[in-house]
C-alpha positions as CSV (number, residue, x, y, z in Angstrom):
1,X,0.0,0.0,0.0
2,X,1.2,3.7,-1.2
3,X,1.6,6.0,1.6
4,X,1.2,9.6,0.9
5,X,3.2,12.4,3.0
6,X,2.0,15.7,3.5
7,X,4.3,18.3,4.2
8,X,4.6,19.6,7.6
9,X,5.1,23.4,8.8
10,X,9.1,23.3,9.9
11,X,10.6,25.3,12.8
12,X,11.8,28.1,9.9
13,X,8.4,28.6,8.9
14,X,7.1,28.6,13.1
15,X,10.2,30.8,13.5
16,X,9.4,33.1,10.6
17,X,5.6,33.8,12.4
18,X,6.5,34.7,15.7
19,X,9.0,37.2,14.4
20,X,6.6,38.3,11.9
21,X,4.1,38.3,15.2
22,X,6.6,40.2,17.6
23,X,7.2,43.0,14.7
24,X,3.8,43.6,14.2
25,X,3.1,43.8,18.0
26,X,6.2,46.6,18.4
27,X,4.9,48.8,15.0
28,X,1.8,49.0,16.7
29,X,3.5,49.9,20.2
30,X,6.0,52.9,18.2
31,X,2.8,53.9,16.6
32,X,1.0,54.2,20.2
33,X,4.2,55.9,21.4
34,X,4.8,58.5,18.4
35,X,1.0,59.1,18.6
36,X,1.2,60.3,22.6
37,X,4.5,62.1,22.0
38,X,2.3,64.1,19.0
39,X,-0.3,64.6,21.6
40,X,1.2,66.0,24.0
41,X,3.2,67.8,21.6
42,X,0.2,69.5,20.3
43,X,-0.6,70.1,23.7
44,X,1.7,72.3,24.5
45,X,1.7,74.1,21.1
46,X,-1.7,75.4,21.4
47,X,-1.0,77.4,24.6
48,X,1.6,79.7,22.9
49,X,0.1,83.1,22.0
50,X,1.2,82.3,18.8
51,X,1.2,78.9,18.4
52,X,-0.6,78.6,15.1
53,X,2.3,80.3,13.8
54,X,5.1,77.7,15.2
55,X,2.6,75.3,13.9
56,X,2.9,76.1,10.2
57,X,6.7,76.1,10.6
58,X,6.4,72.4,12.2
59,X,4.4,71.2,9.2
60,X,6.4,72.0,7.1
61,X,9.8,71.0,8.3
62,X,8.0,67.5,9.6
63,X,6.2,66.8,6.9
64,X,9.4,67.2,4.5
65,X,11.2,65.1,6.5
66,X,8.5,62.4,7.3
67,X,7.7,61.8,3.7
68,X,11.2,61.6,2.1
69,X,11.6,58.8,4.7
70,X,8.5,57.1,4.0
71,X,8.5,57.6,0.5
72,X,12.1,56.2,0.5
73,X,12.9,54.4,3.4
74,X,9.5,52.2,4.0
75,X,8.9,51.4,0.3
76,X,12.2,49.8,0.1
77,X,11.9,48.3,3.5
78,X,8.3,46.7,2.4
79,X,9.3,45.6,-0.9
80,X,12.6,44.0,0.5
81,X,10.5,42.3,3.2
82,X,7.9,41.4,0.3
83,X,11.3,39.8,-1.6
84,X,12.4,37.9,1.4
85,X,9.0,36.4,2.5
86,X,8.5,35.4,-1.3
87,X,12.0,33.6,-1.9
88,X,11.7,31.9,1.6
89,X,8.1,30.5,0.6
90,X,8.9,29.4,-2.6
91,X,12.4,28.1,-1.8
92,X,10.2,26.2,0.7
93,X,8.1,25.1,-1.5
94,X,10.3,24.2,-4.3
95,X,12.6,21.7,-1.8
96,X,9.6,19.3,-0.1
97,X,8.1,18.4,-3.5
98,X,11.9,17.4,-4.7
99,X,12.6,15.6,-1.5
100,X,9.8,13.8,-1.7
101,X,10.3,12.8,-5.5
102,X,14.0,11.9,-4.8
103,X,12.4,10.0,-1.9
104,X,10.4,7.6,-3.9
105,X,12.5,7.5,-7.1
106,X,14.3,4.8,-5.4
107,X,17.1,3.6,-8.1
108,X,18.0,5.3,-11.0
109,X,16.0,4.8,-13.7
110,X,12.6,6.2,-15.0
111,X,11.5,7.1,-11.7
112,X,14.6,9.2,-11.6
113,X,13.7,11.1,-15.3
114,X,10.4,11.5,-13.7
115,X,11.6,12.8,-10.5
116,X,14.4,15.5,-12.4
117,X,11.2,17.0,-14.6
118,X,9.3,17.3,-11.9
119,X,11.7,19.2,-10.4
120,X,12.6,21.2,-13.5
121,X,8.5,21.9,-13.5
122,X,8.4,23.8,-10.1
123,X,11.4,25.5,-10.7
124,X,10.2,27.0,-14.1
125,X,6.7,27.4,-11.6
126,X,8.2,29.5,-9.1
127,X,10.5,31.8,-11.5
128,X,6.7,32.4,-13.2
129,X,5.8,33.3,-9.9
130,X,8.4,35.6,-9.1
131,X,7.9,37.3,-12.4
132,X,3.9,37.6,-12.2
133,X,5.0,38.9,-8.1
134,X,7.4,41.4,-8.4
135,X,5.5,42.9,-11.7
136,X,2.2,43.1,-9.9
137,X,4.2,44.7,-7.0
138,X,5.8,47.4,-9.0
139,X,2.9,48.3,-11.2
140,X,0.7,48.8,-7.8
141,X,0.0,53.0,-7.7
142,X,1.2,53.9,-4.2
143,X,-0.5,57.7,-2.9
144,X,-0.5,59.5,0.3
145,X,-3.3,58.4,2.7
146,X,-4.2,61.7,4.7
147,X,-6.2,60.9,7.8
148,X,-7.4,63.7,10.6
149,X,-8.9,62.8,13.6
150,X,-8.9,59.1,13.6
151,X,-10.9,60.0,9.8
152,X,-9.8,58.6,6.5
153,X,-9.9,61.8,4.6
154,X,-8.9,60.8,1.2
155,X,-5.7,60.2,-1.1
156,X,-3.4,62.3,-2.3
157,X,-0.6,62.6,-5.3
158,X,2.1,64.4,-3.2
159,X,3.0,65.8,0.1
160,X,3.0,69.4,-1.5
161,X,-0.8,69.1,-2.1
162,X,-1.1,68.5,1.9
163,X,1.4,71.1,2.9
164,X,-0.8,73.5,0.3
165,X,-4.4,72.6,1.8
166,X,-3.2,73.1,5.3
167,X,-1.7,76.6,4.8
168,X,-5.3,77.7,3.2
169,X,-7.0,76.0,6.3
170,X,-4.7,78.3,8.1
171,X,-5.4,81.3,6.5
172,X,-9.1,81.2,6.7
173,X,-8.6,80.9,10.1
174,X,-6.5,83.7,10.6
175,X,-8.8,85.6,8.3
176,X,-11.8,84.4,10.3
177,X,-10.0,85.6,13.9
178,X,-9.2,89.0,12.5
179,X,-12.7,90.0,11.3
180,X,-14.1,88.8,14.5
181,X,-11.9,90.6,16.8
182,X,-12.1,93.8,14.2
183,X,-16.0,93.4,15.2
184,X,-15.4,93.0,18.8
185,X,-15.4,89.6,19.3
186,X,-13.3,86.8,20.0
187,X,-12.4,83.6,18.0
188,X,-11.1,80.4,19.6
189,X,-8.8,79.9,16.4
190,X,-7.4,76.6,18.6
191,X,-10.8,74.8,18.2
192,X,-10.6,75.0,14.9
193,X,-6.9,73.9,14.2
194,X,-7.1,70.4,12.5
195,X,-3.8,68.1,12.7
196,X,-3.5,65.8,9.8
197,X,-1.1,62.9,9.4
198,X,-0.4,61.3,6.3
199,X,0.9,57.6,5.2
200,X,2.3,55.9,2.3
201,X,-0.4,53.3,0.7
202,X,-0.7,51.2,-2.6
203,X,-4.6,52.1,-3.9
204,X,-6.2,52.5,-7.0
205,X,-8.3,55.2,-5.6
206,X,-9.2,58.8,-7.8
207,X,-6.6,61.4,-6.1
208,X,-8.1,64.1,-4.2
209,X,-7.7,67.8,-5.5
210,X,-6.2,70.3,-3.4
211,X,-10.0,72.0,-3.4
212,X,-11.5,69.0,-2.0
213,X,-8.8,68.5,1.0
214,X,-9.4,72.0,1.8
215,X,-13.3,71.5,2.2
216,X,-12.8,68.4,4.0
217,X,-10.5,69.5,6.4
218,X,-12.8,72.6,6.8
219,X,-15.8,70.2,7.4
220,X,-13.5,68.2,9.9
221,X,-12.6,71.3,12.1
222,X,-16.1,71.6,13.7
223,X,-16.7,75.3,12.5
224,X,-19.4,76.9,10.8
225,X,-18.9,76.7,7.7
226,X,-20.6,78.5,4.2
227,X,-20.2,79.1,0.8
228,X,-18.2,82.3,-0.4
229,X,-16.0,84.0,-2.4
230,X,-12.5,85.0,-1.2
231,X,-10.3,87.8,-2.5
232,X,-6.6,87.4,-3.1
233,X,-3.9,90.2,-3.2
234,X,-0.5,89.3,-4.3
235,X,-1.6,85.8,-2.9
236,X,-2.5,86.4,0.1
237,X,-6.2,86.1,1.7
238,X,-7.2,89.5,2.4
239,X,-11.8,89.1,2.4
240,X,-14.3,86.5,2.4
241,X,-17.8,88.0,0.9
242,X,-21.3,85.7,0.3
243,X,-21.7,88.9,-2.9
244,X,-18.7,87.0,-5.4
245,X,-20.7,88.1,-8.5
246,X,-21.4,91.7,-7.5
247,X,-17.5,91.9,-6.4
248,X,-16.8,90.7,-9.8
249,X,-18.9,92.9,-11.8
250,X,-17.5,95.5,-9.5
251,X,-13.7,94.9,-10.6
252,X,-14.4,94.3,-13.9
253,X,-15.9,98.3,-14.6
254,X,-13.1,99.6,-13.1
255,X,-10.7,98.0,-15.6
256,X,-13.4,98.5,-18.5
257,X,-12.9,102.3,-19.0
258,X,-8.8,101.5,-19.6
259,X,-9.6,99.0,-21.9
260,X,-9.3,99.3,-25.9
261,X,-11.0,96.4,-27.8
262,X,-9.6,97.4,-31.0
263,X,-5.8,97.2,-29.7
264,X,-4.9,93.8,-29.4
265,X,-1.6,94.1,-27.8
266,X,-3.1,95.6,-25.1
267,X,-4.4,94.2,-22.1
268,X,-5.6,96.7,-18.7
269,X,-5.2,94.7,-15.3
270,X,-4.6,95.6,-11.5
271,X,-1.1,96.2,-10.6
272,X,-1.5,94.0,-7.8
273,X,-2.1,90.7,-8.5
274,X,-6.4,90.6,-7.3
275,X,-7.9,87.0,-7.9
276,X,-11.1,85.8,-6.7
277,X,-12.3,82.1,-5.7
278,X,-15.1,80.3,-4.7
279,X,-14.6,78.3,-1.9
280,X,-16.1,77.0,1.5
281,X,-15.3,79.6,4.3
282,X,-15.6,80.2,8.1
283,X,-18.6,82.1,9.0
284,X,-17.3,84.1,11.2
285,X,-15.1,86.0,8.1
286,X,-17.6,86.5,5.6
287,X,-18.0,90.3,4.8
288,X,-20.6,92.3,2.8
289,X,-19.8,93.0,-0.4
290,X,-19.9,97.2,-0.2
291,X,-17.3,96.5,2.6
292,X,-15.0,94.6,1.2
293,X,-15.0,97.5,-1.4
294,X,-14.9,100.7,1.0
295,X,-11.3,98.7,2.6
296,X,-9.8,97.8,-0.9
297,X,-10.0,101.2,-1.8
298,X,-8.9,103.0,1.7
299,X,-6.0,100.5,1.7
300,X,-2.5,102.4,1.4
301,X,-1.5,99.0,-0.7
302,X,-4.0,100.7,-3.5
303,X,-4.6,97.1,-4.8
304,X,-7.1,98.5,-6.8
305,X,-5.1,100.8,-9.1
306,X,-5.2,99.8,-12.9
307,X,-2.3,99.5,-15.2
308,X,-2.2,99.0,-18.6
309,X,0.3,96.8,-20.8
310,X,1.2,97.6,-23.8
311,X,3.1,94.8,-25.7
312,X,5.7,95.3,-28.6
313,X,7.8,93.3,-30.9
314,X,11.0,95.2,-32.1
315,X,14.5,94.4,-33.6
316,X,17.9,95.2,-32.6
317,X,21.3,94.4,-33.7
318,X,23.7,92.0,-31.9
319,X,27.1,93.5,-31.6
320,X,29.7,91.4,-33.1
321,X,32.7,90.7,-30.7
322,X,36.0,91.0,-31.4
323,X,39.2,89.0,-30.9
324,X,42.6,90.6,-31.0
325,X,46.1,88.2,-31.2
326,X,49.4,89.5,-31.1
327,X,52.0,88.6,-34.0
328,X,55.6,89.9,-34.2
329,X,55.1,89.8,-38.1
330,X,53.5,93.1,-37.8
331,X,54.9,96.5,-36.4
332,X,54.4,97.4,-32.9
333,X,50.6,99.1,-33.3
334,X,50.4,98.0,-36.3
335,X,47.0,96.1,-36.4
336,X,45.4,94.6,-39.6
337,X,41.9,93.1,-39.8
338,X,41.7,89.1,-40.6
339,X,37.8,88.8,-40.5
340,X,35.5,92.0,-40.9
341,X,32.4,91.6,-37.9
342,X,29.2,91.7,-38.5
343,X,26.2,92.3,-35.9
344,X,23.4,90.1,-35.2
345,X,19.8,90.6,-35.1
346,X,17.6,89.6,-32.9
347,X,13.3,89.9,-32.0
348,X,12.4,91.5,-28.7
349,X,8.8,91.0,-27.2
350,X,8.3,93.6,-24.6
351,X,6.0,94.1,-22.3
352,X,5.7,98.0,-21.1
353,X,3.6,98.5,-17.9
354,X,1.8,102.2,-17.6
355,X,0.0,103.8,-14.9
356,X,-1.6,107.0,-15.1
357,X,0.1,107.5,-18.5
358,X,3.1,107.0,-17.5
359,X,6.3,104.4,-18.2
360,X,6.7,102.8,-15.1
361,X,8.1,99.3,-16.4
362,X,9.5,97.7,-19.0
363,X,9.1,93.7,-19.0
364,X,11.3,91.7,-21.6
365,X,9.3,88.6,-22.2
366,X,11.1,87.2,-24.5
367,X,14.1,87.4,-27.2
368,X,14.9,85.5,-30.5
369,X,17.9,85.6,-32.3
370,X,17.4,85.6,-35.8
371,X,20.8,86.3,-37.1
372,X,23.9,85.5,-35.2
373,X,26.6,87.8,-34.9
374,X,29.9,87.1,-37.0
375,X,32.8,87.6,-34.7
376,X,35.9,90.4,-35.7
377,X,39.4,88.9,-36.0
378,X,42.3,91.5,-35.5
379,X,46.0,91.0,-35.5
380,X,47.9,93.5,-33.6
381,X,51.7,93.8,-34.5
382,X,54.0,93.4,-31.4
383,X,57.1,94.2,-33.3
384,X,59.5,96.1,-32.2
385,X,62.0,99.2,-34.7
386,X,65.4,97.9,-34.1
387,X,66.6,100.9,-32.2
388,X,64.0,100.3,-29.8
389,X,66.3,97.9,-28.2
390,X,69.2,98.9,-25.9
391,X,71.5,97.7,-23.5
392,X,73.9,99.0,-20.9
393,X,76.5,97.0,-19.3
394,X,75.2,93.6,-20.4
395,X,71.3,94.8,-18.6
396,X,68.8,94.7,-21.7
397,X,66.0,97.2,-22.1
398,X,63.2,98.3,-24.7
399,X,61.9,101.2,-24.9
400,X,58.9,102.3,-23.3
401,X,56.8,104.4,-25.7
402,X,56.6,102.1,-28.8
403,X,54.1,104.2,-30.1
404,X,55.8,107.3,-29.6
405,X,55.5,111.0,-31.7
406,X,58.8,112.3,-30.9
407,X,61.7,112.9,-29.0
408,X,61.5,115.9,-27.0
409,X,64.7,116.3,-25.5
410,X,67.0,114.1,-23.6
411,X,68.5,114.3,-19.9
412,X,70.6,117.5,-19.3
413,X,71.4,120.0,-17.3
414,X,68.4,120.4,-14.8
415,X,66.4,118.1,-16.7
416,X,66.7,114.6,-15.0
417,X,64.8,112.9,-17.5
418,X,63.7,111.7,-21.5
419,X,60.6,113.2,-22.6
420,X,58.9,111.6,-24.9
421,X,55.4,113.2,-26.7
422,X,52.7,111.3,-27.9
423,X,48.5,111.6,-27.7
424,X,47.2,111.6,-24.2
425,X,46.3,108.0,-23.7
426,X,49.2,106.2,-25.9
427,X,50.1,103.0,-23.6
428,X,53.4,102.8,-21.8
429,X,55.0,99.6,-21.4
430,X,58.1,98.4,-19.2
431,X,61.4,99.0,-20.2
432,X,62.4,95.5,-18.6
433,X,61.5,92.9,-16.5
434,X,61.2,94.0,-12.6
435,X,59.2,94.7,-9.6
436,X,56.4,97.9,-9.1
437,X,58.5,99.9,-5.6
438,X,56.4,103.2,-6.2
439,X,52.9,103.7,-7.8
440,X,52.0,107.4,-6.7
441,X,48.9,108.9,-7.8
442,X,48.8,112.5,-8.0
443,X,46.7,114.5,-5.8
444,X,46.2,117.3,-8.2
445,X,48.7,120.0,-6.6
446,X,50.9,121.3,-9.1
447,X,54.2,122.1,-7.8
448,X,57.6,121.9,-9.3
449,X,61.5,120.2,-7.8
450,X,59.7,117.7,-6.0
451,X,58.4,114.5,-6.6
452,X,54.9,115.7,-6.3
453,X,56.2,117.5,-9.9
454,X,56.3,114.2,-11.7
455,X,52.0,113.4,-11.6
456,X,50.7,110.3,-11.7
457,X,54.5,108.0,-11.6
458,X,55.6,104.4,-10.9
459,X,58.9,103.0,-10.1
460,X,59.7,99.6,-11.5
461,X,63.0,97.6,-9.7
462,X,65.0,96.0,-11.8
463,X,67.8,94.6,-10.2
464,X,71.1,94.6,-9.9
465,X,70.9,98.1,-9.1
466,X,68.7,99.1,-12.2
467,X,65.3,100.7,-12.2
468,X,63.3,103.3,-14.6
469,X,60.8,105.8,-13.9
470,X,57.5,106.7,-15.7
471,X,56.0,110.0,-15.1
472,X,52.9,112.4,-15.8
473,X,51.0,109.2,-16.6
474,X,47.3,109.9,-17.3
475,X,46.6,107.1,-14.9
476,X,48.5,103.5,-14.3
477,X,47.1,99.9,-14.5
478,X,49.8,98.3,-12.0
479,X,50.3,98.1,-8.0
480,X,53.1,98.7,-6.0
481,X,54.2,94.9,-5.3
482,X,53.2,93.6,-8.6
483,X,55.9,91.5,-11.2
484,X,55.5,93.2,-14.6
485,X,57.5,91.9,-17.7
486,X,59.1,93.8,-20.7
487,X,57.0,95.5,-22.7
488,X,53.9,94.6,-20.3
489,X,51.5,98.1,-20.4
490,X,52.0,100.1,-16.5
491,X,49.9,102.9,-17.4
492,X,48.9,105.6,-20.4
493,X,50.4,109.0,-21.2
494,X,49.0,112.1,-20.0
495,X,50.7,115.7,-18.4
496,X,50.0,115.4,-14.7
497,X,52.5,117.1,-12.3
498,X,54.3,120.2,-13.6
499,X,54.0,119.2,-17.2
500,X,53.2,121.2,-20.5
501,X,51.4,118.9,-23.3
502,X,50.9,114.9,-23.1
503,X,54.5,113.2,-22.3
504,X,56.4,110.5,-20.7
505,X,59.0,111.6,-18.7
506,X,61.1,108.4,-18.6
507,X,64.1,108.2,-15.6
508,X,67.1,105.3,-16.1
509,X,68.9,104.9,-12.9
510,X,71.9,102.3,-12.2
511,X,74.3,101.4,-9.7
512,X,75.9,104.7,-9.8
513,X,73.0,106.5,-10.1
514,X,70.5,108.6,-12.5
515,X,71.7,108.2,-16.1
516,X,70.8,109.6,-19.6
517,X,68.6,106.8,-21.9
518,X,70.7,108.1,-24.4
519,X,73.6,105.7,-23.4
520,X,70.9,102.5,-23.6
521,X,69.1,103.7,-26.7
522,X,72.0,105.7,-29.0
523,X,69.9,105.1,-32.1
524,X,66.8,106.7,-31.3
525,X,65.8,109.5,-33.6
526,X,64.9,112.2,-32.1
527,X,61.2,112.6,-34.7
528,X,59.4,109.9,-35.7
C-alpha cells in the first residue's frame, strides 16, 4: 500500500511567524508611542500666543522630512521584506516536492527522469511566480493616505498638495479671527486647528484635488462653515464676501474704461495681483460685499489701481565681438583686420507697464535671435624698430613708448629725464622685467623740484641696481608689489604734475645712479 506524505510546517516557517508576530506587536506599540509624544506635543503648542504660527513652521519642516523617509525608506523596506517572504516560501516550497520525488524515485531509472522533470516543473513554476510577483508589486500606484482625527480623509498625489491645503486651512482661520476681533469679538482659532497625518499606501483610488482637501479638512474642524468668495492680493487672503458676482462685476468696470477692444496688444489689469475664488469659508469671516469694497479702496496697498500693458515686438542688432592676437610679423601698433564683424539681429517681445500715463516698467518677455553675430578677427603687431632695443652693461631694455611722436629732449642739465610726446592716452609699457616699488597717484597740486612734480608715476625695480621711472601718466594699470614683464603696459600717457602737453617723462637709474637713456638707446631719432 502507497503512503502519501504531507508536508509539515518546519521550525523556519514557526520561526518566521512569531518574528513576523513580535514585529507587528512593536509597530503598533512605536505607533501608540509617536501618537502620545504628538499629543502632547500638540498640547503644549496650542498654549503659545502664537502657536498657530510655530505650527505652520512644524508642518512643514516635519512633513518634508517624514515623507522623504517614507517615500524612500518604507517602500524599500516593504518591498525588500515582500522579496524575502516570497523567496523563503517558494524556496520552501520548491525543496519538499523534490525531496519527496527523490524520496520515492528509489534507483535510477525512469522514476529518476520523472523525478528530475518534476523538479525542473516547479522551478520554471516559481520563476513564473516571481515574475507575475514582483510585476504586480511594481505596477501597484502607491498615494499618500491623509487621515485627521482618527478619519480617513482621502488620497493624495504628493505631500505638496497637503502642505498647500493646510496653509489655506490656516489662513481662513486667521482671516476668520481678524474679522471677529475687528467686530469686537473673540475667535477660539485653537478649536478649529485640524492636525492631519499622512501615510504611504498602494490604492487605485481617484486622487483628491487640493480644493476638495481643503473642504474636507474645513468640514472636519467643527466650525461653521458656508459658501463664499474669497479675495486674493498678491496671494495672500485679504476678504471673504457671500456677494462674489457683484464683487466681480465691480472689478471688472473699473478696468473696462482703460480697456481698448480694438488694440490687441493691449491688455488693462490691476497692478496688484487681485484674484477671486469660490470656496467654503468660516462664517465668522464673511464680509458684505460694499465693505469689502470701501477697505480695498482705503488700503495704502491701492490694490485697486489699474495698469495698462502695452506689448511690442521690435529688432535690434547683436554686436559682433571682437578678438585681438598678437604677432611679431607686424609693427608694434600695427593692427590689420583678418575677419570683418558683422552684428546680429535679434526679436524683442516687450511688455511696457503704464499707470496714469506714464512708463513705469519695462518687461522683456522674450528674445529671438534671428541672425547671429559674425565675430571680428584683428592682428595686432607686437614688433618692435630695431633701435628700440638697448643695452647697458650687459642689462637689456626696450623702450617704453613704442608708439611714440617724438623725442623731445634728452637728460641734461636740470632736466633729469627723456621726454617723450605722444596723444594723451598712448600706452606705456616696461622697459624690462622687474618689480612695481612706487605707484604714486597724483593729488592734483601742481608744484615743481619735487616728486609731487612728476604726476601720476611708478617705479619699477630692476635689479642689480637698475630701475626706470614713468612720469605724468594719465593714470596707471599696476600696483606697488606687482611683477610686470618687458613691454607689459603700466599705465597711459598724459601731463599730470608740472607738465606742458601729453608726455612721458622716462628716468634710467643704475648702480651709480641717474643716467641719460641716451647711453641704452644711442639710435633713437629724435622725430618719428
Amino acid at each position: 500500500m502507497k503512503k502519501t506524505f504531507y508536508p509539515q510546517p518546519g521550525p523556519l516557517r514557526a520561526l518566521a511567524d512569531a518574528w513576523q508576530c513580535r514585529r507587528t506587536v512593536r509597530a503598533w506599540q512605536r505607533r501608540q508611542r509617536r501618537a502620545g509624544r504628538r499629543g502632547r506635543l500638540a498640547a503644549r503648542l496650542r498654549a503659545w500666543p502664537y502657536w498657530h504660527a510655530t505650527g505652520q513652521l512644524l508642518y512643514a519642516v516635519g512633513f518634508f522630512i517624514e515623507y522623504q523617509v517614507i517615500r524612500a525608506g518604507r517602500w524599500l523596506l516593504w518591498l525588500l521584506g515582500l522579496l524575502l517572504r516570497g523567496l523563503a516560501w517558494w524556496l520552501l516550497m520548491l525543496l519538499q516536492p523534490l525531496q519527496q520525488a527523490h524520496a520515492a524515485a528509489g534507483p535510477p531509472g525512469r522514476g529518476a527522469r520523472a523525478a528530475r522533470a518534476v523538479g525542473a516543473a516547479v522551478v520554471a513554476l516559481c520563476a513564473a511566480g516571481c515574475v507575475v510577483l514582483f510585476r504586480t508589486a511594481l505596477a501597484q500606484p502607491y498615494l499618500l493616505r491623509v487621515e485627521a482625527d482618527g478619519e480617513v480623509l482621502g488620497y493624495i498625489t504628493g505631500e505638496q498638495t497637503l502642505n498647500n491645503a493646510v496653509s489655506a486651512v490656516y489662513e481662513r482661520i486667521e482671516n476668520a479671527r481678524a474679522v471677529t476681533e475687528a467686530a469686537g469679538q473673540e475667535l477660539d482659532a485653537s478649536a478649529l486647528a485640524v492636525q492631519p497625518t499622512y501615510t504611504l499606501a498602494a490604492t487605485s483610488r481617484q486622487p483628491m484635488t487640493q480644493t476638495e482637501l481643503i473642504n474636507a479638512l474645513l468640514r472636519l474642524s467643527g466650525g461653521t462653515l458656508q459658501e463664499g468668495t474669497a479675495v486674493y492680493v498678491d496671494g495672500a487672503l485679504w476678504f471673504v464676501t457671500d456677494e462674489g458676482d457683484h464683487l466681480r462685476s465691480y472689478l471688472q468696470n473699473l478696468l473696462t474704461p482703460y480697456a481698448d477692444a480694438y488694440d490687441p496688444d493691449q491688455r488693462v489689469e490691476f497692478v496688484h495681483d487681485v484674484q477671486l475664488a469660490d470656496g467654503l469659508f468660516f462664517a465668522d469671516s464673511v464680509q458684505p460685499g460694499a465693505q469689502i469694497v470701501q477697505q480695498l479702496n482705503e488700503a495704502d496697498e491701492q490694490p485697486l489701481q489699474v495698469c495698462t500693458i502695452e506689448r511690442s515686438i521690435h529688432t535690434e542688432e547683436i554686436p559682433y565681438p571682437t578678438v585681438t592676437e598678437e604677432s611679431a610679423a607686424y609693427e608694434y601698433g600695427e593692427t590689420i583686420q583678418l575677419q570683418a564683424g558683422e552684428n546680429g539681429l535679434r526679436e524683442v517681445t516687450q511688455d511696457t507697464v503704464m499707470i496714469d500715463g506714464a512708463a513705469t516698467e519695462v518687461r522683456t518677455i522674450a528674445v529671438e535671435t534671428l541672425r547671429e553675430p559674425v565675430t571680428e578677427h584683428l592682428m595686432t603687431g607686437t614688433k618692435l624698430k630695431d633701435f628700440m632695443y638697448g643695452s647697458i652693461n650687459g642689462v637689456d631694455f626696450i623702450w617704453p613708448v613704442p608708439q611714440y611722436r617724438y623725442l623731445s629732449r634728452w637728460m641734461g642739465g636740470s632736466h633729469t629725464g627723456t621726454d617723450i610726446a605722444g596723444p594723451e592716452g598712448t600706452p606705456i609699457v616696461a622697459a624690462a622685467d622687474g618689480v612695481v616699488t612706487t605707484a604714486y597717484h597724483w593729488n592734483g597740486i601742481v608744484t615743481r623740484g619735487d616728486w609731487n612734480s612728476y604726476g601720476n608715476y611708478v617705479v619699477i625695480d630692476h635689479e642689480n641696481g637698475y630701475s626706470t621711472l614713468y612720469g605724468h601718466m594719465i593714470y596707471f594699470v599696476v600696483n606697488v608689489g606687482e611683477y610686470v614683464e618687458a613691454g607689459q603696459v603700466i599705465g597711459y600717457m598724459g601731463e599730470t604734475g608740472y607738465a606742458f602737453g601729453d608726455h612721458l617723462h622716462f628716468e634710467m637709474f643704475g648702480p651709480n645712479g641717474r643716467f641719460n637713456a641716451h647711453a641704452a638707446f644711442p639710435n633713437v631719432p629724435r622725430w618719428n
